[in-house]
C-alpha positions as CSV (number, residue, x, y, z in Angstrom):
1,X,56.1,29.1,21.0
2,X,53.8,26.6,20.6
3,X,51.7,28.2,17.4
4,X,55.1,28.5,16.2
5,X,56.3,25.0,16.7
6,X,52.6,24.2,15.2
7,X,52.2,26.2,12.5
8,X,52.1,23.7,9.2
9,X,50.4,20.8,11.3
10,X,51.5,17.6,9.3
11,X,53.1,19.5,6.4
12,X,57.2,19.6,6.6
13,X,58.2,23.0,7.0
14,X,60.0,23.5,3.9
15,X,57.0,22.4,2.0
16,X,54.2,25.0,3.9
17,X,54.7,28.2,1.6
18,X,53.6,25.4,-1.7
19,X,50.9,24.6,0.4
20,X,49.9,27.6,0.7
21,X,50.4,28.2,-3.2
22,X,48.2,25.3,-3.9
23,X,45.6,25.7,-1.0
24,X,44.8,29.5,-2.5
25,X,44.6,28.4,-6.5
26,X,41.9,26.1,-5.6
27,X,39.7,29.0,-4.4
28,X,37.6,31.8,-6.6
29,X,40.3,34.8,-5.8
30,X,43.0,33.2,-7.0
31,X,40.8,32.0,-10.6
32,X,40.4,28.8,-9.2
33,X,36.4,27.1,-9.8
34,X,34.1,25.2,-8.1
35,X,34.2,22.1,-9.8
36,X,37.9,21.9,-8.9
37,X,37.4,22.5,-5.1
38,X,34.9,19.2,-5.3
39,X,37.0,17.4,-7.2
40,X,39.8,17.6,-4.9
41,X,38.1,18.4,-1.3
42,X,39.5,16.1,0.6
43,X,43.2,17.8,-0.3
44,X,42.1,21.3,0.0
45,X,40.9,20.6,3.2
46,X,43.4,18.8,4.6
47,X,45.9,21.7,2.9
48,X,43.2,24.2,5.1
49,X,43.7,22.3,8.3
50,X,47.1,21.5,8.6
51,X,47.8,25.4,8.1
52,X,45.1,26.9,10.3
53,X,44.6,24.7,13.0
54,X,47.1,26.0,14.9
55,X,45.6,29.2,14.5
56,X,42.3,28.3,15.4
57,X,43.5,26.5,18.7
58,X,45.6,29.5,19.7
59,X,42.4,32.1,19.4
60,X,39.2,29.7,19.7
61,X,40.2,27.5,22.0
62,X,39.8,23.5,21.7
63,X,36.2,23.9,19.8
64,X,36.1,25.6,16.4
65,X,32.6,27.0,16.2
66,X,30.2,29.6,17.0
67,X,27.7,29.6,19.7
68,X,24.2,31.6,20.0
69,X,25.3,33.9,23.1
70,X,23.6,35.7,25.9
71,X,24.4,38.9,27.7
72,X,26.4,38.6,30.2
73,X,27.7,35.0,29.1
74,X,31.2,34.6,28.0
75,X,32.1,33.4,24.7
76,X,33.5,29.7,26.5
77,X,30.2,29.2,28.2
78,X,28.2,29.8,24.8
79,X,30.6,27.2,23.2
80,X,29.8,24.7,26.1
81,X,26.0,25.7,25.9
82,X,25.8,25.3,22.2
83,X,27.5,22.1,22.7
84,X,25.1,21.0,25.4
85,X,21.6,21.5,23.6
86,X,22.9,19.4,20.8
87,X,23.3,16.9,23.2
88,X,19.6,17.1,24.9
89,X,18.3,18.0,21.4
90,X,20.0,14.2,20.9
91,X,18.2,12.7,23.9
92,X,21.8,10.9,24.3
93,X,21.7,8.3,27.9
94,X,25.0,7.2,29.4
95,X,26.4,4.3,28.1
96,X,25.5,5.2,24.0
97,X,27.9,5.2,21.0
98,X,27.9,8.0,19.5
99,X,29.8,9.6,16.8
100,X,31.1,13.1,15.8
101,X,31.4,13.6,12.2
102,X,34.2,16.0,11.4
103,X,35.5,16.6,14.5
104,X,38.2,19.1,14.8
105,X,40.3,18.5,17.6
106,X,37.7,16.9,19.6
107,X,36.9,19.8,21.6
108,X,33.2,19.3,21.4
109,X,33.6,15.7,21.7
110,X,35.1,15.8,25.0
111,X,32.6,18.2,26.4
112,X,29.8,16.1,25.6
113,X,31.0,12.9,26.5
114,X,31.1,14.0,30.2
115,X,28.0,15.6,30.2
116,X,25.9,12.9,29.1
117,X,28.1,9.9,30.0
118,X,28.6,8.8,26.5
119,X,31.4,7.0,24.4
120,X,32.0,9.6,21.0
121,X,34.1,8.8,18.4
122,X,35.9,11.7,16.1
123,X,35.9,11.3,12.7
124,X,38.6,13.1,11.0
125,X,40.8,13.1,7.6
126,X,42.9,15.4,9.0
127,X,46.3,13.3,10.8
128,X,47.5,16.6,12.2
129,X,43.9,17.6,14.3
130,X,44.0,13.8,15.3
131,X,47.7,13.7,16.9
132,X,46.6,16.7,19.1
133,X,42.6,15.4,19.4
134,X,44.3,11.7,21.2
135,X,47.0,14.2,23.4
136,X,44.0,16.0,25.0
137,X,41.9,13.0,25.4
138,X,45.0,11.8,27.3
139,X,45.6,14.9,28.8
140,X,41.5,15.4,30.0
141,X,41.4,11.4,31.0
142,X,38.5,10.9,28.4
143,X,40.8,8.5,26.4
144,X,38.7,5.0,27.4
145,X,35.6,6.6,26.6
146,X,36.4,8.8,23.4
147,X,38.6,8.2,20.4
148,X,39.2,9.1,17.2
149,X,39.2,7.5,13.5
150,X,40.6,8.9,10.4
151,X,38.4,8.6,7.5
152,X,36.8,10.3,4.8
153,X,32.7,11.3,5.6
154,X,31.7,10.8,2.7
155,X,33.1,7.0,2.6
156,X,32.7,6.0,6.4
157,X,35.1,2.6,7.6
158,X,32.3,2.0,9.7
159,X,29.0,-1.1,9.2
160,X,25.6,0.3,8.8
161,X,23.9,0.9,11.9
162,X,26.3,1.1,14.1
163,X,25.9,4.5,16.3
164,X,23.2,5.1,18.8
165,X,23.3,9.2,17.7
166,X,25.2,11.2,14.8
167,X,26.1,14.8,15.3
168,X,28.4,17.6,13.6
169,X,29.2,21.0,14.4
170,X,29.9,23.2,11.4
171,X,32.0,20.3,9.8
172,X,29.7,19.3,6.5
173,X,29.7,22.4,4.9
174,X,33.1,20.5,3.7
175,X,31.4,17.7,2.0
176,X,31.2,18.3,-2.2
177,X,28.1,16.9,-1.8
178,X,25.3,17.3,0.8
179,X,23.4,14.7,0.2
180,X,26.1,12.2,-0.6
181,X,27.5,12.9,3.2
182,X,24.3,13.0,5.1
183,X,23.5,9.4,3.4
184,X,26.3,8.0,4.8
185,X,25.8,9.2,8.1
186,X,22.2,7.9,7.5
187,X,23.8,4.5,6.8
188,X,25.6,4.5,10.1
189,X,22.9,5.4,12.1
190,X,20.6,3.0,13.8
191,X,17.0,2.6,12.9
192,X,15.2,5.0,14.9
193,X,17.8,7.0,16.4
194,X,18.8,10.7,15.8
195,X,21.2,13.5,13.7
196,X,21.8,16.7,14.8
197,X,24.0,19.3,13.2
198,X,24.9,23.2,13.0
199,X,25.7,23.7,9.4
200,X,27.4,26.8,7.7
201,X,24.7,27.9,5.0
202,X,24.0,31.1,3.1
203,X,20.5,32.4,3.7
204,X,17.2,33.2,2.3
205,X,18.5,36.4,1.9
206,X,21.7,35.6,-0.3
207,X,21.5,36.9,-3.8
208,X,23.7,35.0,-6.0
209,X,23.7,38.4,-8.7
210,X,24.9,40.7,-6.3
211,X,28.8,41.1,-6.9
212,X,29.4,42.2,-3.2
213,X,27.1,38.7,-1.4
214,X,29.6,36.9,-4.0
215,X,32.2,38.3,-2.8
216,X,31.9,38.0,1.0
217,X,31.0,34.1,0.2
218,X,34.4,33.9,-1.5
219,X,35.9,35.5,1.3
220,X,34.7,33.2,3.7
221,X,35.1,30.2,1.2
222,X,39.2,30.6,1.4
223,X,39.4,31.2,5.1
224,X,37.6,28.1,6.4
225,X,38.3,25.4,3.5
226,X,34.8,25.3,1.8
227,X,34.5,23.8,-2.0
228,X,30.7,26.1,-1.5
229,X,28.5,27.4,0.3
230,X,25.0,25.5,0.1
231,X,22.0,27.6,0.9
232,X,19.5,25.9,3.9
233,X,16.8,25.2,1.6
234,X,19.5,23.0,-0.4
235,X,20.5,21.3,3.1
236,X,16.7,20.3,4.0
237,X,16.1,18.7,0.6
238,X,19.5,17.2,1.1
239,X,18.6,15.7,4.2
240,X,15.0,14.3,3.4
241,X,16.8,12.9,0.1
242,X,18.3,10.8,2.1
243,X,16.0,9.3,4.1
244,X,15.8,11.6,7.0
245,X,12.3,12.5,8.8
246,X,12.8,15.7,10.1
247,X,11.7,16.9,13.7
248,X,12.7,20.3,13.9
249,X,15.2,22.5,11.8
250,X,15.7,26.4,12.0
251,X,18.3,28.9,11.8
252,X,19.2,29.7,14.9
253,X,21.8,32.8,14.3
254,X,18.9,35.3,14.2
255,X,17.7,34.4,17.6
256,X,20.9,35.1,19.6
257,X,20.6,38.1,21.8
258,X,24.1,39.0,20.8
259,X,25.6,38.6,17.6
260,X,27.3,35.1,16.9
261,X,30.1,37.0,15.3
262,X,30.9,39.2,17.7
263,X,34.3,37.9,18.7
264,X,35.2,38.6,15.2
265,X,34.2,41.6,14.8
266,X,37.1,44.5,15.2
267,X,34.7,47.1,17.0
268,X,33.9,45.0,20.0
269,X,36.7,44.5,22.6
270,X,36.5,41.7,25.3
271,X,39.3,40.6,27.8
272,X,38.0,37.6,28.1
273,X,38.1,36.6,24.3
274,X,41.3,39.0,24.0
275,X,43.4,36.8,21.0
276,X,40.1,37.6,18.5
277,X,39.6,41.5,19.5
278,X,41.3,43.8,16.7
279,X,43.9,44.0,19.0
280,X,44.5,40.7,19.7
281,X,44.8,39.6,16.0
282,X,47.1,42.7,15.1
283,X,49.2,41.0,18.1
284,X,49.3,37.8,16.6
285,X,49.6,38.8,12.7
286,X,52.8,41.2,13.9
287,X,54.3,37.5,16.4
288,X,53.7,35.4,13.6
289,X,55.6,38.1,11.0
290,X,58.2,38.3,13.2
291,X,58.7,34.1,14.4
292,X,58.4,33.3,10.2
293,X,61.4,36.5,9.7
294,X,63.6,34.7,12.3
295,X,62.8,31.3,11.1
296,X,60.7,29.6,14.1
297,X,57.6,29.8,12.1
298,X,57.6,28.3,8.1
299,X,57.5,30.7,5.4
300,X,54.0,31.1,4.1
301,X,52.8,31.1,7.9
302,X,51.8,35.2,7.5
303,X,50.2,34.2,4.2
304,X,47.9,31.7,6.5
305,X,47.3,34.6,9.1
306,X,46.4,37.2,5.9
307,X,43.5,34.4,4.6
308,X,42.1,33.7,7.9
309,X,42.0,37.5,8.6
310,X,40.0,37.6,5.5
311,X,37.5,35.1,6.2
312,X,36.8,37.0,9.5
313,X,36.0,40.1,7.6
314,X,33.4,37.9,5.7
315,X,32.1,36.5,8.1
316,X,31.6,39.3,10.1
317,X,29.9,40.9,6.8
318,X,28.1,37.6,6.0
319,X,26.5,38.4,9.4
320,X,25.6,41.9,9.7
321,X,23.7,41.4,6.5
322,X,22.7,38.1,7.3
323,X,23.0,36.2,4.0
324,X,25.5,33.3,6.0
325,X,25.2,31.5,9.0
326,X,26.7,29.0,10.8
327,X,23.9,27.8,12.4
328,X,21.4,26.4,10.5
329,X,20.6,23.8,13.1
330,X,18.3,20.2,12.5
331,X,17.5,17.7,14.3
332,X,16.4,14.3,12.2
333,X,15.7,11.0,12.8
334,X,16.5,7.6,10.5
335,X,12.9,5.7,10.5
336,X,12.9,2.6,12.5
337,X,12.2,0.5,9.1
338,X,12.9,1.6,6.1
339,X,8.9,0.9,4.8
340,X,8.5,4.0,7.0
């Protein structure tokens, strides 16, 4: 009952099925083009958001990323893992500001405030994420030491240097523009301190003539909100555009011992991670069908489920052949002058 009373996010009921008309014509399956998605990112995404958040909370959990997993390690402890190195990879002390850009519902925020005794702030565009973000802060009693600001990333409320650290998990693959977002972030950042992200990037091995590679990015581009996919070369010079020095950077998905998108895909089974097994999402696609026949859920709801559904059977695809990943992972530092 609660993805039902949820379904929408911000959007008023009656208006969901529009959204979803509008949300789908910005993307290449439905003959919408790239230039439009970067023109009007910041609607698309907050379209994307209100409608599959609810979705993504009632099968993910409160963080909405992957995680490099080991055997024998559940899919929650790999979140809280993956979640943990960025914040060693950081170096982060108690007592630092630091700030997540893009922050979902604050899952990861929350997580790595208590473990390194840190105040984070969530930056968000998306009212919906930050209603329920400020509830489970309340509801985890991390509320005096983490909040939450809605603004745009690429045009931060926020003076220049004023965060000890900068991180974001799998959230600037939204930006129309790499380097425009990670110069920002650089502005925000103190002089000498840190930026770590995961970031969703087609590979080395992505070839931009092959209909099929084309066709799994779409796939994955209309289920999780993206105006495009940037490759990681484009990322790195992206980054160092902007000013950054870079320590380290890598693509971490090709080290995991078990597959990053293994909760997604529909011939592995796992109690523990039931709501994402093949089973699991017929389950939910067949409750959602039925709540949006008998009017609990909006109308449009099942065409929300039907996208995402799709993006897990590119991602899934993006990973066997490995031309995506979602995480290409850097750690880079602002230069404590600029003559640096």
């Amino acid at each position: 009952m609660d993805l039902a009373s949820n379904l929408g996010g911000k959007i008023e009921k009656a208006q969901v099925l529009s959204a979803v008309d509008k949300y789908e014509k910005y993307h290449a399956s439905y003959g919408g083009q790239e230039d439009e998605r970067k023109a009007n990112y910041s609607d698309m995404v907050n379209k994307y958001y209100d409608l599959a958040t609810s979705f993504y909370e009632f099968g993910w959990g409160e963080s909405f990323h992957f995680a490099t997993r080991w055997v024998g390690e559940s899919l929650r402890e790999s979140i809280k893992r993956h979640e943990h190195f960025l914040a060693l990879q950081l170096g982060l002390t108690p007592g630092q500001k630091v700030l997540d850009v893009g922050c979902g519902i604050g899952g990861p925020l929350r997580e790595i405030s208590r473990f390194s005794s840190t105040s984070v702030t969530g930056l968000n565009n998306n009212e919906y994420q930050i209603t329920r973000g400020k509830a489970l802060n309340r509801k985890t009693g991390v509320d005096k030491t983490c909040n939450f600001v809605k603004a745009d990333f690429m045009k931060m409320p926020f003076e220049d240097n004023s965060f000890d650290a900068v991180y974001a998990i799998e959230a600037t693959c939204h930006a129309p523009d790499a380097y425009g977002c990670y110069k920002e972030i650089y502005r925000v950042l103190k002089p000498g301190q840190c930026f770590a992200a995961y970031e969703w990037c087609m590979t080395d091995s992505f070839d931009p003539n092959n209909q099929e590679h084309q066709k799994i990015k779409a796939e994955i581009e209309i289920g999780d909100g993206l105006p495009d996919i940037r490759l990681t070369t484009k990322c790195l010079e992206a980054f160092k555009q902007a000013g950054f020095e870079v320590i380290w950077e890598k693509e971490l998905a090709s080290d995991s011992p078990l597959p990053w998108y293994l909760p997604l895909d529909k011939s592995h089974f796992s109690l523990s991670s039931f709501r994402l097994t093949a089973v699991g999402r017929l389950f939910t696609r067949n409750m959602v069908k039925a709540l949006e026949f008998v009017g609990l859920a909006p109308k449009g709801s099942q065409r929300v489920q039907d996208f995402l559904e799709k993006a897990a059977e590119g991602l899934v695809e993006g990973g066997k052949r490995e031309i995506f990943t979602p995480m290409y992972f850097f750690l880079a530092r602002k230069p404590a002058s600029e003559s640096n």
